[in-house]
C-alpha positions in Angstrom: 59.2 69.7 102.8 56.4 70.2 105.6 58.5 68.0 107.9 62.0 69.8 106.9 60.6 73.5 108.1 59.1 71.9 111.3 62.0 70.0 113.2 64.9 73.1 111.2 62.8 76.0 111.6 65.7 78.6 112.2 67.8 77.0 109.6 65.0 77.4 106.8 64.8 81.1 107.3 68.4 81.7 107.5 68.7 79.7 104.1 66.0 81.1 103.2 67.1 84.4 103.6 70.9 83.7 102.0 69.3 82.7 99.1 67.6 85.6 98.0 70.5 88.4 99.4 73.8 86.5 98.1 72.4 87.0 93.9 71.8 90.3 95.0 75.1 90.4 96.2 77.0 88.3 93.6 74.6 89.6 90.7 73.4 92.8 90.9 76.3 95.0 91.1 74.0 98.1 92.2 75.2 101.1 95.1 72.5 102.0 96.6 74.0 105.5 97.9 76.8 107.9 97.0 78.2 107.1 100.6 78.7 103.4 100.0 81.5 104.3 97.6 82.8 107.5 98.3 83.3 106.9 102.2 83.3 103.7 102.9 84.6 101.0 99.9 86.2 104.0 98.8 88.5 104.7 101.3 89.0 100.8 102.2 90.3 100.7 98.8 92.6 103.8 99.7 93.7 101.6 102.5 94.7 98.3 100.9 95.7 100.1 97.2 97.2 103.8 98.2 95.1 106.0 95.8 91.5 107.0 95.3 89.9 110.9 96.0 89.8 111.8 99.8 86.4 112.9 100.2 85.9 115.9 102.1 85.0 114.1 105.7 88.2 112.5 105.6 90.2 115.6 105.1 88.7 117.1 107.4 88.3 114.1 110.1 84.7 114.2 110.3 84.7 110.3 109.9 85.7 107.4 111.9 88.2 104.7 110.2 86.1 102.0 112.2 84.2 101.2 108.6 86.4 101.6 106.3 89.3 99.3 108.0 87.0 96.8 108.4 86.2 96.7 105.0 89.7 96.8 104.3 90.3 93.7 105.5 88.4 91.3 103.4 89.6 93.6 100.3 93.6 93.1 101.9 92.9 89.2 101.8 91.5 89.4 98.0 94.5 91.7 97.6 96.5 89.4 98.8 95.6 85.7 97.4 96.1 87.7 93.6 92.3 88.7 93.4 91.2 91.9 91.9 89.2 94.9 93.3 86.5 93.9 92.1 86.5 90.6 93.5 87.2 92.2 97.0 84.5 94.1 96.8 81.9 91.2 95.9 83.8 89.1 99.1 82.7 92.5 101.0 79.3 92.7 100.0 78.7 88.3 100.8 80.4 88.9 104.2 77.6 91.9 104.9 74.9 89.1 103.7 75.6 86.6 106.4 76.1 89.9 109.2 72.4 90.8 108.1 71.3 87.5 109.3 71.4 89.0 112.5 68.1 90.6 112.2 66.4 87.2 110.8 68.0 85.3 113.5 66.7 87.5 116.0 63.6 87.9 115.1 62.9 84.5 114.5 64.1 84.3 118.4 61.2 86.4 119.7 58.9 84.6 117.4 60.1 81.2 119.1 59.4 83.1 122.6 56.5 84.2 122.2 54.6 81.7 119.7 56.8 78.7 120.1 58.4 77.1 116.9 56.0 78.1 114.4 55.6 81.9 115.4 59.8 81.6 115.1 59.1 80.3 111.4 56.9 83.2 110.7 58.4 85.7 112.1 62.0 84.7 110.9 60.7 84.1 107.2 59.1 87.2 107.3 62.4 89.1 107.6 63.8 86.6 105.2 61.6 87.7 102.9 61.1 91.5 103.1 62.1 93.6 100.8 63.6 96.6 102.3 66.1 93.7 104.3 67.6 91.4 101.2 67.6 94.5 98.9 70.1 96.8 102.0 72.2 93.5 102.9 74.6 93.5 100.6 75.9 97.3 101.1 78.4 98.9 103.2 76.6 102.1 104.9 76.7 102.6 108.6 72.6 102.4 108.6 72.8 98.6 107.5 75.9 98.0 110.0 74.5 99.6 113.2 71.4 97.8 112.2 73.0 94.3 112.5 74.2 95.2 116.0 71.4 97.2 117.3 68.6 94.6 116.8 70.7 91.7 118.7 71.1 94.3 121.3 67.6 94.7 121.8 67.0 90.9 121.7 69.4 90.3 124.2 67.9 93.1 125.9 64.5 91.2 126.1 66.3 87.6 127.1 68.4 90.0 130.3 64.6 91.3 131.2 63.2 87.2 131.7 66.6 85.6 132.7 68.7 88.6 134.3 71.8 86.6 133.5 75.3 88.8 132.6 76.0 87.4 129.4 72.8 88.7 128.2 73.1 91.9 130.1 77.0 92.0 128.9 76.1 91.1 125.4 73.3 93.8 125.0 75.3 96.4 126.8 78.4 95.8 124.2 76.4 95.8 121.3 74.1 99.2 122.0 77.7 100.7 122.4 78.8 99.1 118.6 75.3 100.8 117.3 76.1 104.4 118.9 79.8 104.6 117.7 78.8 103.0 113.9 75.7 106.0 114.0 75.6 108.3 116.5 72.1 109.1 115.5 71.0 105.8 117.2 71.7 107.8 120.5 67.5 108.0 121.5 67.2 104.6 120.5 69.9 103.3 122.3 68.9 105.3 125.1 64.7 103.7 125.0 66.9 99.4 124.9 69.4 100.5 127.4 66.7 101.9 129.6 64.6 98.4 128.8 67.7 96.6 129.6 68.6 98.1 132.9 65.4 99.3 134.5 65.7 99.8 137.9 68.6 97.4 139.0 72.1 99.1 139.6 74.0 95.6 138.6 72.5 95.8 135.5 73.3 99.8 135.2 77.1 99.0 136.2 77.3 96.1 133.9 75.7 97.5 130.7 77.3 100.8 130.8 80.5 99.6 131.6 80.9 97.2 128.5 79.0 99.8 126.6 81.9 101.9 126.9 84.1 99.8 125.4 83.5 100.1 121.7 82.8 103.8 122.6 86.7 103.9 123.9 87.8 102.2 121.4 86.4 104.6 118.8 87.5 107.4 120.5 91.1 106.0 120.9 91.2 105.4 116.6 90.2 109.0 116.1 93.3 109.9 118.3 95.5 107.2 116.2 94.2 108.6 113.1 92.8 112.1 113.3 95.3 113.6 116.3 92.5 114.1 118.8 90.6 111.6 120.7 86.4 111.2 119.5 87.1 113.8 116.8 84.5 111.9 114.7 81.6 112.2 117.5 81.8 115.9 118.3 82.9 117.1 115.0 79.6 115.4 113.4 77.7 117.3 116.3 79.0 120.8 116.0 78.8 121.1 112.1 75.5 119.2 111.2 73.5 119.7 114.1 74.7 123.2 115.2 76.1 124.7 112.0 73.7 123.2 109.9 75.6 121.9 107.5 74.0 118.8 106.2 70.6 120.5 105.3 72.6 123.5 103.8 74.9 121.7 101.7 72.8 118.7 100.6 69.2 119.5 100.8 66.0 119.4 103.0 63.0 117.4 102.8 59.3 118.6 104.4 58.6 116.6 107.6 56.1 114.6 105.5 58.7 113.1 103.7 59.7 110.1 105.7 55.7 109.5 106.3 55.0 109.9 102.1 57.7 107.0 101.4 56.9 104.5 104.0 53.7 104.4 102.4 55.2 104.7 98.7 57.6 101.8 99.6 55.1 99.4 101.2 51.8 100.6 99.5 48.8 98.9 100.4 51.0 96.4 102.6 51.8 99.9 105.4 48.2 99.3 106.5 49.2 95.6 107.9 52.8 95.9 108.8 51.2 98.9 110.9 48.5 96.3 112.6 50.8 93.9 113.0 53.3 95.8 114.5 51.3 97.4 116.9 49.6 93.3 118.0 53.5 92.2 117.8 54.1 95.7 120.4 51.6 93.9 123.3 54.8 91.5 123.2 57.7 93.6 122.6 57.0 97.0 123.9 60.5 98.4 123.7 60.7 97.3 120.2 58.3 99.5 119.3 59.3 102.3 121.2 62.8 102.7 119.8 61.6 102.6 116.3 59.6 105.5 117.2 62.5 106.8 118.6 64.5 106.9 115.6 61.9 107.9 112.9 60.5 110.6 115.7 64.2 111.9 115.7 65.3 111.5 112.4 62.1 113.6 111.0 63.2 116.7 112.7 66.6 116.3 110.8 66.3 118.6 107.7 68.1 116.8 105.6 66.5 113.2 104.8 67.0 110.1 102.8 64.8 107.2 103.6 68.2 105.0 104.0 68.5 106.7 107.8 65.1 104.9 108.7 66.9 101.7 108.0 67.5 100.3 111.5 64.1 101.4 112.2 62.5 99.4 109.7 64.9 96.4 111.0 63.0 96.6 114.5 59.8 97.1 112.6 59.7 93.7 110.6 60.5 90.9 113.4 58.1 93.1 115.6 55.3 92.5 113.0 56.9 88.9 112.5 55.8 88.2 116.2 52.3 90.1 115.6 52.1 87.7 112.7 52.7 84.9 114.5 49.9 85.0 117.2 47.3 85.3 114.6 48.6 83.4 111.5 48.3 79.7 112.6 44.7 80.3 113.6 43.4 81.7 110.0 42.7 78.5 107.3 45.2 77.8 104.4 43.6 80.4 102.1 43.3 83.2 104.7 46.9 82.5 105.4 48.4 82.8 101.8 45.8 85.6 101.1 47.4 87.6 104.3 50.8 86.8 103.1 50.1 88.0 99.7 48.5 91.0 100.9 51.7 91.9 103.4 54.7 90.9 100.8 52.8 92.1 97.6 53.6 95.8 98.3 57.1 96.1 98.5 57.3 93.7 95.6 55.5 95.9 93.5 56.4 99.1 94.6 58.8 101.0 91.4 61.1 101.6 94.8 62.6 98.5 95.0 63.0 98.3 91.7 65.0 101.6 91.8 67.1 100.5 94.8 68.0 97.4 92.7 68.6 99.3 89.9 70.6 102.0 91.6 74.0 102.4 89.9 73.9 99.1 88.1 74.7 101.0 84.9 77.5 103.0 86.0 78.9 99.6 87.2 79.2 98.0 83.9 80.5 101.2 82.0 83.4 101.5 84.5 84.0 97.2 85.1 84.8 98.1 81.1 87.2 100.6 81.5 88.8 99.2 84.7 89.9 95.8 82.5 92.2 98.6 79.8 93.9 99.6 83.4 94.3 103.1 82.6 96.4 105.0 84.7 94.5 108.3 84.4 90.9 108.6 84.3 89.0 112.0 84.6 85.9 112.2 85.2 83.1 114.6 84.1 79.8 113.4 85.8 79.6 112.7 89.6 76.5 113.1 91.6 74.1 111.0 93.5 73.3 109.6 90.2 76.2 108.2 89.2 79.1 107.7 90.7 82.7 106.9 90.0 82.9 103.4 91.2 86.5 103.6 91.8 87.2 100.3 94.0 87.1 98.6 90.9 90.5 99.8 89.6 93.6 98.8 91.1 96.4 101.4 90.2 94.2 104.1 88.3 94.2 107.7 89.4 91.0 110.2 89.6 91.0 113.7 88.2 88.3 116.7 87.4 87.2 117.0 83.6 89.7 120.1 83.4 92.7 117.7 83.8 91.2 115.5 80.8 94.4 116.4 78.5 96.3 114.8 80.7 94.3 111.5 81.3 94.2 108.3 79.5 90.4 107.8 79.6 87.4 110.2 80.3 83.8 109.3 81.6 81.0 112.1 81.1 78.2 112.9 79.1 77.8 111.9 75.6 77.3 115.7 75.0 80.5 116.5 76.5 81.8 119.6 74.5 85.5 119.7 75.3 86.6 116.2 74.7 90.3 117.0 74.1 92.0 115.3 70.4 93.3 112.8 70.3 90.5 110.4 72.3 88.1 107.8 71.1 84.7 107.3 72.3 84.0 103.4 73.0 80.7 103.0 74.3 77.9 104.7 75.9 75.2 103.8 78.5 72.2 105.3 80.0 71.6 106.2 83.2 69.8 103.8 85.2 66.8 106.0 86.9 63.7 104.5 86.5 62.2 108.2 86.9 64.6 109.9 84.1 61.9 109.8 81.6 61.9 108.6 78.0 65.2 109.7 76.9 67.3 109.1 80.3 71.0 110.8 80.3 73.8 109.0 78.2 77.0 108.7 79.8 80.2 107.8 77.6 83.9 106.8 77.7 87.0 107.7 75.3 90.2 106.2 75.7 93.2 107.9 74.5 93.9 106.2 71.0 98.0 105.9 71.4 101.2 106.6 74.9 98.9 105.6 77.7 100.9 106.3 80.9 103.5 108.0 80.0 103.1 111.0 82.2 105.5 111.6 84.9 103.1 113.9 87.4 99.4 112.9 87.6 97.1 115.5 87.5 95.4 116.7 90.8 92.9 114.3 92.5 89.5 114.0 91.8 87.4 116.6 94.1 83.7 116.1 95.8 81.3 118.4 96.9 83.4 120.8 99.8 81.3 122.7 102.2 82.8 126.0 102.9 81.4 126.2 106.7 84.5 122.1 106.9 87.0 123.9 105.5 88.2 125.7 109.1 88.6 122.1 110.5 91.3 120.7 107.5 94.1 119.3 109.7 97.4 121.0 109.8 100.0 118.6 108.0 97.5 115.9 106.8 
């Protein structure tokens, strides 16, 4: 074994990390956010199967197609070989396993660079290992996906500074440009690698801004395709989150403690020595360090929070304590070493966060999987919230309505305690939600069926509606 992880150190960490993301991803069935399925799986399934709910951001055109048609490809081919949805959503979710190796890969690099083979083992199985990486792999959310391009980018970055040769500088300039069209928000981060990357030479400036470009274009030119106007997506995020406020407004704020209070709840004791070791792994790495600032320093004077923005911070984080682990590891004894290795993985083992995140939806999974094998051709549903979600790219030719359309569905989900369950329906089963902070007696959510003439109706009932902020609604496009 000793002799295995010494002469294939990159390919035991890139095993190593497989192994514990694809049963997340083939077993665990969980959504981590409401976005994963409403915007992005969602409307890939919209794509490939011509139904589903259009969430408010595409009726208005406040999202880029980029996501969702790449989804839609792997879902097309499942589609296509006489797989079900649910089958291309489980190819999705393994394809996003072996993209998250990107971050492993790299920072296995600049432990090799810095520490030689061993500090690559380190580092690299460190971000095999840690938590916050295996347990986002397997989902589809543009923090994960800008993630996997913006940490090559700022390895390649780092090999342009030692070798200043133009595949590095053409590689790192492409791929900063992929990380600001998948999340604009990524814009000050960018900005810190792309400063690193270029420094004072104008090749460099030419080259890496030119290819940056590119994705940027190509973005731009999709929002023309498909919204009418050319980089509707960029400025139409700007004007109504940023200067109309509509995030915070519609969707809550959070104190500018918040992001500071769940680091520390997520990693627990082990904060204390990613912080150390980041800031030894920083001597190294510099710009590294300086982005993730960047995009936690932003991000916390956004009103609205959710710890998933801080993703592609944490991403820079880990291999950036992954080389600070690596200068000091091989010179502590056996013991010392597994008692520092303990001490750094133990908290977000333990934490109840991971345990939520892995839990996250897992219920509302199974209760729909159920219904989606009786192929209904109506469903309405009654609860949709953060919570629990409609997991509609499990159906194949099912429509979504509101609760007041039930009479005219051939299956409900809601609340046990539903009080208008129209005659005629039969409950089948019940689960409970799947919050590990719900309390004793968490929320039951059921299904009834309608007991006899399923499809039969000739006009389906309107389509299931989200959350519509009133300050969108002036930006609907005309005809579509």
């Amino acid at each position: 074994m000793r002799l295995c992880l010494t002469r294939h150190p990159l390919q035991t960490c890139l095993l190593l990390a497989l192994a514990i993301r694809l049963p997340v991803a083939l077993f665990d069935h969980n959504f981590i956010a409401p976005d994963e399925i409403i915007q992005y799986l969602g409307q890939a399934h919209r794509l490939v199967y011509h139904h589903g709910p259009v969430p408010w951001e595409y009726q208005v055109g406040l999202r880029s197609w980029l996501i969702p048609g790449a989804l839609a490809g792997p879902m097309w081919a499942v589609k296509a070989l006489g797989g079900t949805p649910a089958g291309g959503v489980t190819l999705i979710k393994v394809l996003l396993c072996f993209l998250s190796l990107s971050i492993v890969l790299c920072a296995f690099q600049w432990g090799r660079l810095y520490h030689g083979a061993k500090g690559g083992l380190i580092a690299g199985g460190l971000a095999a290992l840690w938590p916050d990486l295996w347990v986002m792999a397997p989902h589809a959310l543009e923090e994960a996906l800008s993630a996997y391009s913006l940490v090559p980018a700022a390895y390649f970055a780092t090999r342009a500074r030692q070798s200043n040769e133009s595949r590095h500088i053409l590689a790192a300039g492409f791929l900063l440009g992929l990380s600001f069209v998948l999340r604009e928000q990524l814009a000050p981060a960018v900005a810190v690698i792309g400063l690193y990357l270029c420094g004072r030479n104008a090749k460099n400036w030419i080259m890496g801004v030119s290819i940056a470009f590119l994705p940027v274009l190509f973005v731009g030119g999709l929002d023309w395709l498909t919204w009418g106007q050319p980089f509707r997506s960029f400025w139409l995020n700007i004007y109504l989150n940023a200067i109309l406020g509509l995030s915070y407004s519609s969707f809550g704020t959070e104190p500018p403690s918040f992001y500071a209070l769940r680091f520390i709840a997520d990693w627990l004791w082990s904060f204390v020595g990613v912080i150390f070791l980041a800031w030894r792994g920083a001597h190294a790495l510099p710009m590294l360090a300086f982005a993730a600032i960047a995009i936690i320093a932003e991000h916390n004077l956004i009103p609205h929070k959710e710890f998933r923005f801080l993703f592609p911070a944490i991403a820079l984080i880990v291999p950036l304590a992954g080389v600070g682990l690596g200068g000091i590891l091989p010179g502590l004894s056996v013991t010392k070493r597994w008692w520092l290795g303990l001490f750094l993985l133990s908290g977000p083992f333990i934490t109840p966060f991971t345990t939520y995140n892995l839990l996250t939806e897992t219920t509302a999974y199974r209760l729909y999987a159920e219904l989606a094998a009786q192929h209904p051709c109506v469903v309405a549903v009654g609860v949709a919230n953060s919570h629990f979600m409609p997991i509609i790219p499990l159906f194949g030719t099912t429509d979504f309505t509101n609760i007041q359309n039930a009479a005219r569905a051939d299956a409900i989900v809601a609340p046990k305690e539903q009080p208008d369950i129209p005659p005629g329906f039969v409950r089948q089963s019940c689960i409970s939600r799947d919050r590990i902070f719900a309390g004793k007696h968490p929320a039951q959510i059921c299904y009834w069926v309608r007991a006899t003439n399923w499809c039969k109706r000739t006009n389906p009932p309107a389509p299931l509606e989200f959350i519509f902020p009133p300050a969108a609604r002036r930006f609907i496009i005309a005809g579509g």
